[in-house]
DSSP file (Angstrom, degrees, kcal/mol; ACC not computed):
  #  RESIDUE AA STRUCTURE BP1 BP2  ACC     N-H-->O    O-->H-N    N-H-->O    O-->H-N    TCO  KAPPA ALPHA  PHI   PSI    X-CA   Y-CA   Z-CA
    1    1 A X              0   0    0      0, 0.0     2,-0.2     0, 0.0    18,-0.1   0.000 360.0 360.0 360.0 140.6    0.0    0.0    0.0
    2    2 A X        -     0   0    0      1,-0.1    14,-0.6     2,-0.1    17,-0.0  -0.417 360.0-126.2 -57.1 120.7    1.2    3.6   -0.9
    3    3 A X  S    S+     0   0    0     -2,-0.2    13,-1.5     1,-0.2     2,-0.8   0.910 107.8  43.4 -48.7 -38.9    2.5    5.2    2.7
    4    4 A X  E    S+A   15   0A   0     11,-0.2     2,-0.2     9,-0.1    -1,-0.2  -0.781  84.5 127.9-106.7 116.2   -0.3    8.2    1.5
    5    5 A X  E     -A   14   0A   0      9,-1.6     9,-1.8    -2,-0.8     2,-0.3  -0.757  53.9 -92.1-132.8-171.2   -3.2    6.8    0.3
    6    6 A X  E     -A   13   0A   0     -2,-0.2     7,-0.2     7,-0.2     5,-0.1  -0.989  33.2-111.6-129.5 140.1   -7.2    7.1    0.8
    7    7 A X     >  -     0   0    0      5,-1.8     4,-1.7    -2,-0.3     5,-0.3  -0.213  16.5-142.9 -44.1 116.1   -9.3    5.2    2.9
    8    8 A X  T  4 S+     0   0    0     40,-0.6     3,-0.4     2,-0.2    -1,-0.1   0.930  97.4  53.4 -35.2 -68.4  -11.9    2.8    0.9
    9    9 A X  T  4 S-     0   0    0      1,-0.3    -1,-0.1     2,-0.1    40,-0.0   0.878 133.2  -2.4 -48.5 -91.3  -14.3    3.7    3.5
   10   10 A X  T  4 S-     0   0    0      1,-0.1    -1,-0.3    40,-0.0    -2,-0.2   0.339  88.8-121.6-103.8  32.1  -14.6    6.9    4.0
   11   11 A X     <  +     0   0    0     -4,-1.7     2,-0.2    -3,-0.4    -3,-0.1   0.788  58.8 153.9  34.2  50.7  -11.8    8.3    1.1
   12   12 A X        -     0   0    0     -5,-0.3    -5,-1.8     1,-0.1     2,-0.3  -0.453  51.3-113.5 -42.5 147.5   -9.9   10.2    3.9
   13   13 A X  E     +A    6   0A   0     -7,-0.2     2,-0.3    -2,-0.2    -7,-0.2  -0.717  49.0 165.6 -82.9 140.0   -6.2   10.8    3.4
   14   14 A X  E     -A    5   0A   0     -9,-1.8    -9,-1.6    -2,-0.3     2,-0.3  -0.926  38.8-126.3-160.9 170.2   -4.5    8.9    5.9
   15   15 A X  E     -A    4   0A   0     -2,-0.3     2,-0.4   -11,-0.2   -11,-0.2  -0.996  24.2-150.2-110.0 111.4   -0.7    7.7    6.3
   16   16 A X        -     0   0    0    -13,-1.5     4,-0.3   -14,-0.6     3,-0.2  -0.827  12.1-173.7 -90.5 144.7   -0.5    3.6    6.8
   17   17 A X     >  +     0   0    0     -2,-0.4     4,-0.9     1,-0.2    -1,-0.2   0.580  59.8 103.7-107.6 -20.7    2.3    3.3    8.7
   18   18 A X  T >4 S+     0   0    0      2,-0.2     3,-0.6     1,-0.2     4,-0.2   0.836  82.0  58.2 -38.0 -51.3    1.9   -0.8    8.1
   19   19 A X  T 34 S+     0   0    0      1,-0.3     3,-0.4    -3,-0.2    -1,-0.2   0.934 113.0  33.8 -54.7 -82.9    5.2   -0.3    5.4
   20   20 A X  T >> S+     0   0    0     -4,-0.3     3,-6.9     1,-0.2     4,-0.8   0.461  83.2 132.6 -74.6  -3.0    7.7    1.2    8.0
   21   21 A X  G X< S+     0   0    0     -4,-0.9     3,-1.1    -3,-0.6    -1,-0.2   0.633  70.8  58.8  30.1 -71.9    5.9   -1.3   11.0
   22   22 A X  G 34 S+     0   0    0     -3,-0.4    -1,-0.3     1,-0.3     3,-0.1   0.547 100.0  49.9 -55.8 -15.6    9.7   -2.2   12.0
   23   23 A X  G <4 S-     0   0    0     -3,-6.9    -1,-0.3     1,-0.4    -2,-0.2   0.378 137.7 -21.8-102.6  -3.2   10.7    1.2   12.8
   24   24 A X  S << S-     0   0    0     -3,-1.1    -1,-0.4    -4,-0.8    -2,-0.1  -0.511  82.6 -80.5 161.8 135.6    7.6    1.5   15.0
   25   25 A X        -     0   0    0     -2,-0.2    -7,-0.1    -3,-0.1    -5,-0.0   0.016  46.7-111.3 -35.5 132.7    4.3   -0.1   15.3
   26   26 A X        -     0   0    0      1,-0.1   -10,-0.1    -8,-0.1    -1,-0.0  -0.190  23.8-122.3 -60.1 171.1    1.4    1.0   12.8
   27   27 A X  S >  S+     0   0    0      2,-0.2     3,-6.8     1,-0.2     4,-0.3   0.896 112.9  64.3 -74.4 -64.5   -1.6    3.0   14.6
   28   28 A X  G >  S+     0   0    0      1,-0.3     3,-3.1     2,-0.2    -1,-0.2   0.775  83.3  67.1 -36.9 -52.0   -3.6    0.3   13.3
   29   29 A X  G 3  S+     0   0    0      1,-0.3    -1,-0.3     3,-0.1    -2,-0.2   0.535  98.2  60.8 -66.0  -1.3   -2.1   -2.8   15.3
   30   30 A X  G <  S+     0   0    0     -3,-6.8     2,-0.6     1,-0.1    -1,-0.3   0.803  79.3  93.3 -93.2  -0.8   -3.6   -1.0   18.4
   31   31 A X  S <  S-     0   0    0     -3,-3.1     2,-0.8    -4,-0.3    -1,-0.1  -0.585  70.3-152.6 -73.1  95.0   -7.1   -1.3   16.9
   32   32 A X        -     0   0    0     -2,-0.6     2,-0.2     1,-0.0    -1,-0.1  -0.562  20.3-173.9 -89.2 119.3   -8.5   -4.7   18.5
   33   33 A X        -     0   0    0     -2,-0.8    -1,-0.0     1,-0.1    22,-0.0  -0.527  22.6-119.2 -91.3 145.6  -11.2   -6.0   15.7
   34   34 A X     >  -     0   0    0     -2,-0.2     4,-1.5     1,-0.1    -1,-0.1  -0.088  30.7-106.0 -58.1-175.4  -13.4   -9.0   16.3
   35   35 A X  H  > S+     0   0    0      2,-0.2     4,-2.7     3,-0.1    -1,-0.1   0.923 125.0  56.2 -68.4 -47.9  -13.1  -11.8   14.1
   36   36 A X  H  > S+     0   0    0      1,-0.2     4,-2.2     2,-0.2     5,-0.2   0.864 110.8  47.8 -28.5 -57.6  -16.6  -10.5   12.7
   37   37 A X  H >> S+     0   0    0      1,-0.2     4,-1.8     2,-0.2     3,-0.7   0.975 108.5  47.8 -61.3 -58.8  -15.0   -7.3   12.1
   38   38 A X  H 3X S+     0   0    0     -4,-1.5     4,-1.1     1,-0.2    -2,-0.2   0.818 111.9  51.8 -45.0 -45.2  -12.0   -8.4   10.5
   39   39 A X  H 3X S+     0   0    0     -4,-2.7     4,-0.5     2,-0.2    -1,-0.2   0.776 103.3  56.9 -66.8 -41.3  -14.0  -10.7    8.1
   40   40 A X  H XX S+     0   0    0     -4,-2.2     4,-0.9    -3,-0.7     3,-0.6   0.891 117.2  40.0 -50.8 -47.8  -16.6   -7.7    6.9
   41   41 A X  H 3X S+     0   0    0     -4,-1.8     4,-1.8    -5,-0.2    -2,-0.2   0.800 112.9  46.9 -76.2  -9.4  -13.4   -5.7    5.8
   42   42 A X  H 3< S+     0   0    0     -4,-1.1    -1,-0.2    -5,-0.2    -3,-0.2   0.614 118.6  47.4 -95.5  -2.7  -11.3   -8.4    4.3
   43   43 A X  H << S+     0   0    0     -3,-0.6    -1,-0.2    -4,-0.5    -2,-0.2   0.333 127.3  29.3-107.8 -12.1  -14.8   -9.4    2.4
   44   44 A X  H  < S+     0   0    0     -4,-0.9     2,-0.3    -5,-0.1    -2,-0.2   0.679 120.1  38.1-132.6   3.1  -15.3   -5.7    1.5
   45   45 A X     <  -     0   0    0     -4,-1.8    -1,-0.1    -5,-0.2     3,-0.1  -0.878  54.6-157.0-120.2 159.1  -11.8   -3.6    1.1
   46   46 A X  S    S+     0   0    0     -2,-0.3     2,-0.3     2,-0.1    -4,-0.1   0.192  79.0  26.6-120.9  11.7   -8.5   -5.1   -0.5
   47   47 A X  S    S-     0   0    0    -46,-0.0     2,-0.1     1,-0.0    -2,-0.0  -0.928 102.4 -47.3-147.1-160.7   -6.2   -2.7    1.3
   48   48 A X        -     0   0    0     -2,-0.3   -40,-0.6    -3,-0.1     2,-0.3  -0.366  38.8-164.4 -51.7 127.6   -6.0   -0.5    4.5
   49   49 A X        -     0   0    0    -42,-0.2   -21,-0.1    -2,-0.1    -4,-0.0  -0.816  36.7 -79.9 -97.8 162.8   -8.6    1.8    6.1
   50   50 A X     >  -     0   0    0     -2,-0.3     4,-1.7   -34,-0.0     5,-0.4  -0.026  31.0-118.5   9.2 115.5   -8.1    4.5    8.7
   51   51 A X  H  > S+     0   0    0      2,-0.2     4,-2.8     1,-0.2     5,-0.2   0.867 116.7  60.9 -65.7  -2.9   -7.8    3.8   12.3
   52   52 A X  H  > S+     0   0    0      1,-0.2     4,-2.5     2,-0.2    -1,-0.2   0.975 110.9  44.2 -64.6 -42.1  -11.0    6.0   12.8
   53   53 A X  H  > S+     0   0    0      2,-0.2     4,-2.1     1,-0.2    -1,-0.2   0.638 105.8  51.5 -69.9 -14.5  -12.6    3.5   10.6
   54   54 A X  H  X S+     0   0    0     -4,-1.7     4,-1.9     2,-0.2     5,-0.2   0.930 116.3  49.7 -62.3 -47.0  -11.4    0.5   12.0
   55   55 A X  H  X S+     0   0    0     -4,-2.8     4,-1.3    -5,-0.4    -2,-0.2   0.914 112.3  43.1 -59.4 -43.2  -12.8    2.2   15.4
   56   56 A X  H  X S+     0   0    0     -4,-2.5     4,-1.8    -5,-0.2     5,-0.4   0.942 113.5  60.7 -74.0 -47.6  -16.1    3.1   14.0
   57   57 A X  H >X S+     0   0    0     -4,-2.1     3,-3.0     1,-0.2     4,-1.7   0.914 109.9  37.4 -20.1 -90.5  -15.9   -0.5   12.6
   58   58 A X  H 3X S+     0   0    0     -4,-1.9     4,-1.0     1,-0.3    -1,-0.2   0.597 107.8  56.0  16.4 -70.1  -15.7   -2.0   15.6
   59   59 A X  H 3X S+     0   0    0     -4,-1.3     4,-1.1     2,-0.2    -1,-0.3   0.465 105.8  56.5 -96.9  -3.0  -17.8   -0.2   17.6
   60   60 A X  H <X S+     0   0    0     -3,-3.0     4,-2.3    -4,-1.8     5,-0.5   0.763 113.3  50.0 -86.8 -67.5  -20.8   -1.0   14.8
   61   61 A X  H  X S+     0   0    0     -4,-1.7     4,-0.6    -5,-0.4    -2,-0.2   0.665 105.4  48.9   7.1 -76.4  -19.7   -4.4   15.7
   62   62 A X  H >< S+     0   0    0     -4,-1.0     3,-0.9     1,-0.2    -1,-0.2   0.908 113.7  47.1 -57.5 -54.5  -19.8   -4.2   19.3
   63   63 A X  H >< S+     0   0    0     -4,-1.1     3,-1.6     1,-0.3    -1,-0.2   0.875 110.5  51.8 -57.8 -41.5  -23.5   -2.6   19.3
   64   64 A X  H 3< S+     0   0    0     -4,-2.3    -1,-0.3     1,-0.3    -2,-0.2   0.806 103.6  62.1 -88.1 -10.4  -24.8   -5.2   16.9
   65   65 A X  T << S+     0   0    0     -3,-0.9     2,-0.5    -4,-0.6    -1,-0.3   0.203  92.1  71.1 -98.8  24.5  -23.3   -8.1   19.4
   66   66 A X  S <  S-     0   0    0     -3,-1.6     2,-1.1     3,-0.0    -1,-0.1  -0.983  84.0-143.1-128.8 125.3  -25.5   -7.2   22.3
   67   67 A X        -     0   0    0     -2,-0.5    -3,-0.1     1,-0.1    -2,-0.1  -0.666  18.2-118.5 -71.5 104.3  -28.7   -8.1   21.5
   68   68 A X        -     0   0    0     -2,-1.1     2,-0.5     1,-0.1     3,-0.1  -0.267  29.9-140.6 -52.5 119.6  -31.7   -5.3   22.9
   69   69 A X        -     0   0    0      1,-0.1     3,-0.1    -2,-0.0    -1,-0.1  -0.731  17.5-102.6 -90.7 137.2  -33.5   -7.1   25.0
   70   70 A X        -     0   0    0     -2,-0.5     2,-0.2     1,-0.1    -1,-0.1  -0.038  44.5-105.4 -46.4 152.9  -37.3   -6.4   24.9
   71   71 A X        -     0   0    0     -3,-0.1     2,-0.8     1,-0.0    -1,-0.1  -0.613  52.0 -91.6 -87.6 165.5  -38.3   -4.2   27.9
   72   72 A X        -     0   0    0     -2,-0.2     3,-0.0     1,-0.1    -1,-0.0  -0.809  33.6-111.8 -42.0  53.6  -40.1   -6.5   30.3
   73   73 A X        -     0   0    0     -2,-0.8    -1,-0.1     1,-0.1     3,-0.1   0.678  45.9-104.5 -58.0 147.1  -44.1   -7.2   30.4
   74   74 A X        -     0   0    0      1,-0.1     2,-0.2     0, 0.0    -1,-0.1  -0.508  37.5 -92.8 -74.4 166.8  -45.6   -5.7   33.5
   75   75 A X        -     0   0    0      1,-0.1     2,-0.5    -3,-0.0    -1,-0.1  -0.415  26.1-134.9 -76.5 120.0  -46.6   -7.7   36.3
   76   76 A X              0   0    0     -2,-0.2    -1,-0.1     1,-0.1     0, 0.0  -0.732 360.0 360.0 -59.4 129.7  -50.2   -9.0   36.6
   77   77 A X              0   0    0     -2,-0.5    -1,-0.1     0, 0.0    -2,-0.0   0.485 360.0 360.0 -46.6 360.0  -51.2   -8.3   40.4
């Protein structure tokens, strides 16, 4: 990937740092994805996104893996 590129997702400019990795960790490697997550981007990008979008990723993730639970039927007396 070009060290300046743009994000598939939301075509931000971003720097991936993944290329120089050995002279210090990408941004990205602190971004912990599910598996779920990983698998929706590696089934819908071929290169890098953003860490904002890995975050916002995620965090649609997280919300859709707790089910809302119906509120509760009241109590007969």
């Amino acid at each position: 990937m070009d060290a300046n590129s743009r994000c598939p997702r939301c075509h931000g400019e971003f720097s991936c740092g993944a290329e120089s990795a050995m002279e210090a960790p990408c941004a990205c490697f602190a971004v912990r994805l599910s598996d779920a997550a990983r698998a929706a981007l590696r089934a819908r990008y071929t290169c890098c996104v953003c860490v904002p979008c890995l975050k916002a990723v995620q965090a649609e993730f997280e919300v859709s893996a707790d089910p809302v639970m119906p509120p509760a039927p009241p109590r007969m007396p």
